[in-house]
C-alpha positions, 0 to 999 in steps of 0.5 A, a space after each residue: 915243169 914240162 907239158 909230157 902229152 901222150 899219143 897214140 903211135 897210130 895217131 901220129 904214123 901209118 904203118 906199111 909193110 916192106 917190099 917182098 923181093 927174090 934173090 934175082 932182084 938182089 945186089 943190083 938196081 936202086 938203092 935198098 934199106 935192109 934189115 940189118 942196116 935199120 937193126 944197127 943204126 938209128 938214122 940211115 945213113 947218108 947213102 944207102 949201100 945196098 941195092 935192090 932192082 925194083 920197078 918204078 911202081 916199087 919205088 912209089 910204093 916202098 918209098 923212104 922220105 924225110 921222117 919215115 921210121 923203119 922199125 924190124 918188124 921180127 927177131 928171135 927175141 923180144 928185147 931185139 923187136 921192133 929196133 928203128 932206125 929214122 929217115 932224116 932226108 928223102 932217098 929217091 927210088 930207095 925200098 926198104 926190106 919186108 922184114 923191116 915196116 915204115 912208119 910214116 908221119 900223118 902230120 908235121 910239128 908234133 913229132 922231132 925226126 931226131 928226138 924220136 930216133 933217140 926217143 925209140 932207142 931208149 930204156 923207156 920205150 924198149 920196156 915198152 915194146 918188151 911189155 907189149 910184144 908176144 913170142 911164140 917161135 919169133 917175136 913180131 911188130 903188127 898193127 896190132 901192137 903199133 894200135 896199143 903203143 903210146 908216145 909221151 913227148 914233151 912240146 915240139 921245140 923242147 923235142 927239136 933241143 933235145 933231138 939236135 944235142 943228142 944227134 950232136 953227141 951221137 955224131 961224135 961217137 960215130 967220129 969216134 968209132 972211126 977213128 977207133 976202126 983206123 987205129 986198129 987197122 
């Protein structure tokens, strides 16, 4: 039988608002996680299309490195809160958006970046969100919600296992998809 631990998410990750922008800074400068890209994805991907021009003391700030989750942090509906998206490499001088928060790893060895990106996406942890999420006129992911969230994860090495099939699997759907997009261009 498998050891399942619980933690606290807090435990494990810092949250971090993103960066707030103006429409000047936009479509130039350094790379930029936006929103949508963490909504649709649930790993960034290996070079992030979007720009954003930002100061060096930005960049420090609203940095993106190996193992930080993105997490919406708004939506219009409660089942659409709080998607995520995993940085599986460091993006030097990359920011992120500040309608997404960071969540960064507070230790190494207990948390798998790729078992958790599939672990966030699941039925198990949606329900979870659902349950813990209010809505007035948006839904919204606060350090209050994130302090309530529990992870139940199985020992590092079974994560590593599970993490490299599941990114294995998922690769082939995106390969897939693009052959797809091909056929029907």
């Amino acid at each position: 039988m498998n050891k399942i631990k619980k933690y606290l998410f807090s435990e494990l990750y810092e949250m971090s608002s993103g960066i707030s922008s103006t429409k000047d800074q936009a479509g130039h400068g350094a790379p930029f996680l936006s929103f949508s890209t963490v909504f649709n994805n649930y790993f960034l991907p290996k070079k992030l299309k979007d720009k954003m021009n930002t100061t060096s003391k930005e960049q420090e700030t609203f940095s993106i490195k190996k193992g930080d989750i993105f997490v919406t942090r708004t939506s219009e509906t409660i089942d659409e809160l709080a998607m995520s998206c995993v940085a599986l490499k460091d993006y030097p001088n990359a920011t992120y958006s500040g309608f997404v928060k960071r969540l960064r790893p507070k230790t190494s060895g207990i948390v798998d970046d790729k078992f958790i990106a599939f672990y966030l996406r699941s039925k198990l942890f949606r329900k979870t969100m659902e349950n813990n999420a209010t809505m007035t006129l948006r839904a919204s992911f606060n350090e209050d919600i994130f302090s309530f969230l529990s992870l139940y994860l199985p020992p590092y090495k079974e994560q590593v296992k599970i993490g490299k099939l599941l990114y294995s699997i998922e690769e082939k759907i995106q390969y897939n998809k693009k052959i797809n997009d091909n056929l029907a261009a």
